[in-house]
N, C-alpha and C positions, 0 to 999 in steps of 0.2 A: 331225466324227467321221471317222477315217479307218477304212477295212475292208480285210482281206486277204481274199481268195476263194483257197480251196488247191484247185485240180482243175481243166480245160481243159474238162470235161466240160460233157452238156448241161444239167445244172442249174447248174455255177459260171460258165456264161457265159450264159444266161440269167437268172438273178441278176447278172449285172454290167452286160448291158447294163440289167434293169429300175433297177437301182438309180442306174448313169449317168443315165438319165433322168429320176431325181428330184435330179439336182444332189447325190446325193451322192459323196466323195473315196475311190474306191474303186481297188483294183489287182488283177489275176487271175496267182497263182502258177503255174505249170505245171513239171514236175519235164523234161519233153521239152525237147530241145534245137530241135529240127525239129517239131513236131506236124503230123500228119498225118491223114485222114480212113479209118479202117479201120473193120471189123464187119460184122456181118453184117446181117440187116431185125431192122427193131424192129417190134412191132405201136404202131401210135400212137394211144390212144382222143381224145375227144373233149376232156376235160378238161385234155389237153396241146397240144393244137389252138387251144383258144381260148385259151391262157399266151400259144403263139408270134402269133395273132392279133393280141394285143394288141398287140408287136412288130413286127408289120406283116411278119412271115415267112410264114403259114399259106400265100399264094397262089402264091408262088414252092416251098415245099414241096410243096404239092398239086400245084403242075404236074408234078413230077417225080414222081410218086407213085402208087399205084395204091390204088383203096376195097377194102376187104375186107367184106363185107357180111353172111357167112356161116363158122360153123364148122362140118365137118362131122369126128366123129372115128369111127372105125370099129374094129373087131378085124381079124386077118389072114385070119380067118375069112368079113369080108363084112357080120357084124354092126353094126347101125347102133346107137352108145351115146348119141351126143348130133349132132343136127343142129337147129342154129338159127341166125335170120338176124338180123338189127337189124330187120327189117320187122314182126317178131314182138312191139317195142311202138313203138307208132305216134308219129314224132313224136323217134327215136334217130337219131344221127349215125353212121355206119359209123365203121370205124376205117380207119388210112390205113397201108399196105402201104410202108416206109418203107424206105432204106438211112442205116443208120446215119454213114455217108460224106457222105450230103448236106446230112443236118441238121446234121451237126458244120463242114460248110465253111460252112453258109449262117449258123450261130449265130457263126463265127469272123470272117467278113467282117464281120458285124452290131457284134460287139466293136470291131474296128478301125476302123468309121466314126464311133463313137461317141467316138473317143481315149481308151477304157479304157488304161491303162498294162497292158502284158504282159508280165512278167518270165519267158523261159523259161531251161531248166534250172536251177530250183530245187529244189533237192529238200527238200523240207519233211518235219522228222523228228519235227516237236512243238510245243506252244506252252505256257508258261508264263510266271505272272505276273511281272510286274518294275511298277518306279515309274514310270507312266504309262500304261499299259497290259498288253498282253500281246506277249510277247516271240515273232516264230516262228523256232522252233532248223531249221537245215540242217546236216551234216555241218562240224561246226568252230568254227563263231560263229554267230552270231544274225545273221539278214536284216535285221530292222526289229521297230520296236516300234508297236501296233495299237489301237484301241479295241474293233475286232471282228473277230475271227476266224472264217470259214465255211469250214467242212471239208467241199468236196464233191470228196474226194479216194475215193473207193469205196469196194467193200465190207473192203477190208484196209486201212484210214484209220489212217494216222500221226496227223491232229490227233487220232480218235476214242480211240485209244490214251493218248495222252496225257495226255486228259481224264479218264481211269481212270473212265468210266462204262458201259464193256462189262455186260452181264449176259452173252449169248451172243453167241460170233464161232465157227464150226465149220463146216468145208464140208461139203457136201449129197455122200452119197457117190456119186450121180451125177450125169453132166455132159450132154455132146452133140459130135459131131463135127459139122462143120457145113461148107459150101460156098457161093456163089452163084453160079450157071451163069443162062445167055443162057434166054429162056421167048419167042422169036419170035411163033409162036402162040398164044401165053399156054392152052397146057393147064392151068395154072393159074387158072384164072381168080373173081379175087376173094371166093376164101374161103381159110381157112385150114384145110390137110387134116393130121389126123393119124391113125394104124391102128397098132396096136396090139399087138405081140405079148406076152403074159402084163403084168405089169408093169417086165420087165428090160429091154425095148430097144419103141422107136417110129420110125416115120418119120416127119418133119412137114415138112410145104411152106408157106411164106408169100410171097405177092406181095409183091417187095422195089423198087419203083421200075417204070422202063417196062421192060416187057420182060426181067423179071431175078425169080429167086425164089431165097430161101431154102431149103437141103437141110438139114435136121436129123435128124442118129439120136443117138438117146438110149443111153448105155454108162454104165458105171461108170466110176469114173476111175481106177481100177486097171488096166480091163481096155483104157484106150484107147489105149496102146504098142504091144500085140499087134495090135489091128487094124490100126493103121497098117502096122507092120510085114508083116501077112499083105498088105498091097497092096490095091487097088482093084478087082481083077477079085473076090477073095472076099467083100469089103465089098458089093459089086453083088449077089453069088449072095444073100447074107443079108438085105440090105434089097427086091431085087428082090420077092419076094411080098408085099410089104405095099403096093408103091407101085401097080400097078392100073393105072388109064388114062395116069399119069404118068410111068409105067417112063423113058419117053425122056430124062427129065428125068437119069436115073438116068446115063446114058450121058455126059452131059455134064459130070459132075462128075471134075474133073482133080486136085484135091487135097481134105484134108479138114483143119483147124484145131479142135483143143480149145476147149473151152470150161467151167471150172468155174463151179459157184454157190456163193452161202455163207448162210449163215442170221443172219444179224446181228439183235441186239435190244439194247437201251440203257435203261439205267433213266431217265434225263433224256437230252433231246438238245441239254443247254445247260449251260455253268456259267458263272458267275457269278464275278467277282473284282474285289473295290471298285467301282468305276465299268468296269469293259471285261468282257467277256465273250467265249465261245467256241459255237460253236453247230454244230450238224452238221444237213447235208442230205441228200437222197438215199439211194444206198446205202451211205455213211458213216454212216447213223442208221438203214436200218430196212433191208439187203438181203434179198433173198426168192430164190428158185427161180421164173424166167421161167414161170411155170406158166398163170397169169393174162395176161400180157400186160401188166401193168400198170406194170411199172418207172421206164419214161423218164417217162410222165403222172405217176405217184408224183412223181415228181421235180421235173417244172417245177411238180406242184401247192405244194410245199415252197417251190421259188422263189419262186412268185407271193406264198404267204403271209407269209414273211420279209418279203419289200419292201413289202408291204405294213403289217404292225407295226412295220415299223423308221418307216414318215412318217407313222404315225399315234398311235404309244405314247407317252406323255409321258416317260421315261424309255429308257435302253437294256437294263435289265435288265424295264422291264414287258413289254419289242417281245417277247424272245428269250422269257419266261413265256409270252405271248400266242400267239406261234408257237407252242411248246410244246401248250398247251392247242387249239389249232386244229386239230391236225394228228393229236391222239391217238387219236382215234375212226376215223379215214380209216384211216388206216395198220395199227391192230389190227385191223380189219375182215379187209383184205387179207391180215396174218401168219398169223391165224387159216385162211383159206379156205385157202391156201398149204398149208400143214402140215396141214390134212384132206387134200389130194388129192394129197401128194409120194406117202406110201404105196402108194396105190389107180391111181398110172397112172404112177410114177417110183421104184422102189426093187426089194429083192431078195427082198421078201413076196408071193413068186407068189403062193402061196394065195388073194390077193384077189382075183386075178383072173375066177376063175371067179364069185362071188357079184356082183363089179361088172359082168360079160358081160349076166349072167344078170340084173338089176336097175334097171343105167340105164336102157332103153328104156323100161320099166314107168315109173318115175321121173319121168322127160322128159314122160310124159302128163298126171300129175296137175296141177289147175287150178292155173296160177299159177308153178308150176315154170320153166316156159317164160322169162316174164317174168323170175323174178326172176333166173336164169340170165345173159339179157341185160344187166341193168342193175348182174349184176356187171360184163360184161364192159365196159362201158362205162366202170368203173373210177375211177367217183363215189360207191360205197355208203361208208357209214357204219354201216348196221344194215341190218335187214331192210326198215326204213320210214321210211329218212331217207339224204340223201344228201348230199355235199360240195358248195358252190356256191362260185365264185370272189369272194374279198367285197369 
């Protein structure tokens, strides 16, 4: 079986290296001519920890990385809405304070030791069925013909398009401007802080590696020209009151980089064509609004499962079913929590804000609350009482 992987990202090279090491004939597309290691910190839960574990990356990652152990989000006011730690159920893994730059060089060297073939600058604009397989289209002519085609090409997926199995692709009308400045003395120190002003703009800090943390403000992405435009010093005066003991932080921030999201949903994340098939990972099958923290884990949990049905389904269309059916319950968990909290702490429905001020803390007491709080973030639930295990 030969497979084409369309995306450089962390889950088509995670999938390439898992599936190398099952001896399968596999190639990794990438549309870059140069790839390079950019982004900002990722939160990285547990369940993406033990993918690269497996891989034998987790301890090289973690040296360069810092734990995140606690979220603490606040109003500008001072108000505490939600403070909780991973201590709060006995026996949780922190999450790991990540730059997106490390884990894409350490997943890319991983690739190249393994002699994954790497085809760069491709740009992959579709895939359709032909005699043998599936054919992937690039501007002009057809690359190669496929048994399997994995589109972990993001949340604006040329294979996904192709596949004409969209239900929703529309971006989230807002984003974040974002930074990563030097945390010498780590005022940050291993939690993740956000505060809150109404729900049209936040500040958020996350431990991105040693000594280095994410600045996040949250804007509409209409409105995020103007800021840039007004400069850095007015950017300061606006976010300065929500940032608190961390202001310093504020000071060292020299540029600011957009950032949208999109809300992708997919009736199937697979089709099927005589014998080959097509299949979508990551945020090419189910993107969300960073809200959660869960993305990249989303992601390698996709991988892990793929590779996993692909060496054990009797068939290529039971593997891509199997994934399918594996993955369903994980993934609407997280759409669903997503899409409850864009409103309530990212959108231009002030009005909530006052009732969620006024509620969380209340909320956050009730027996249980707490817990289950965690074990979303943890970024394994599947329901209220059951959760995803690596199988």
């Amino acid at each position: 079986m030969r497979v084409a992987i369309v995306g450089l990202g962390m889950a088509g090279s995670t999938l390439a290296c898992l599936l190398a090491d099952r001896g399968l004939d596999v190639e990794l597309l990438e549309q870059e001519d140069d790839p390079r290691p950019v982004g900002a910190g990722i939160w990285l839960q547990q369940m993406g920890q033990q993918v690269l574990d497996r891989l034998g990356l987790l301890a090289p990652l973690r040296a360069q990385s810092r734990e995140v152990t606690r979220v603490d989000i606040r109003t500008a006011s001072g108000r505490s809405l939600v403070d909780v730690s991973y201590d709060d159920v006995p026996g949780s893994v922190p999450a790991l304070g990540v730059h997106r730059g490390t884990l894409f060089s350490l997943l890319l060297s991983a690739v190249r030791q393994r002699g994954v073939p790497l085809r760069l600058g491709v740009r992959v604009t579709g895939v359709r069925p032909v005699s043998g397989g599936l054919a992937v289209e690039t501007p002009g002519r057809d690359h190669d013909t496929y048994d399997l085609v994995v589109g972990c090409d993001g949340s604006r997926s040329s294979v996904r398009r192709s596949m004409a199995v969209t239900v929703r692709d529309r971006p989230y009308d807002y984003g974040a401007l974002w930074s990563i400045v030097d945390d010498p003395d780590e005022l940050c120190a291993g939690e993740l802080f956000q505060c809150l002003r109404g729900t049209r703009q936040y500040l958020g800090v996350l431990p991105t590696g040693l000594g280095r943390v994410s600045v996040f403000w949250s804007e509409r992405g209409s409105a995020m020209e103007g800021v840039l435009a007004r400069g850095l010093p007015a950017w300061r005066d606006a976010a300065g009151p929500l940032a608190g003991d961390l202001a310093p932080l504020l000071e060292r921030v020299d540029h600011l980089l957009p950032a949208a999201y999109r809300d992708v949903v997919v009736r199937s994340p697979y089709r099927v064509a005589d014998r080959a098939a097509a299949v979508l990972v990551g945020d090419a099958a189910h993107a969300m609004s960073p809200q959660l923290g869960t993305g990249t884990s989303l992601a390698l949990a996709d991988a892990w499962t793929l590779h996993h049905t692909l060496t054990n389904a009797p068939s290529l269309p039971a593997a891509v079913q199997r994934y399918a059916a594996a993955r369903a319950a994980h993934v609407r968990w997280y759409q669903w929590w997503t899409r409850l909290m864009m409103p309530v702490f990212q959108s231009g429905l002030t009005p909530l804000a006052g009732p969620r001020d006024l509620l969380a803390p209340y909320v956050m007491r009730v027996p249980g609350v707490r817990r289950q709080a965690v074990t979303t973030l943890l970024g394994n639930r599947t329901s209220p009482w059951s959760t995803w295990e690596l199988p």
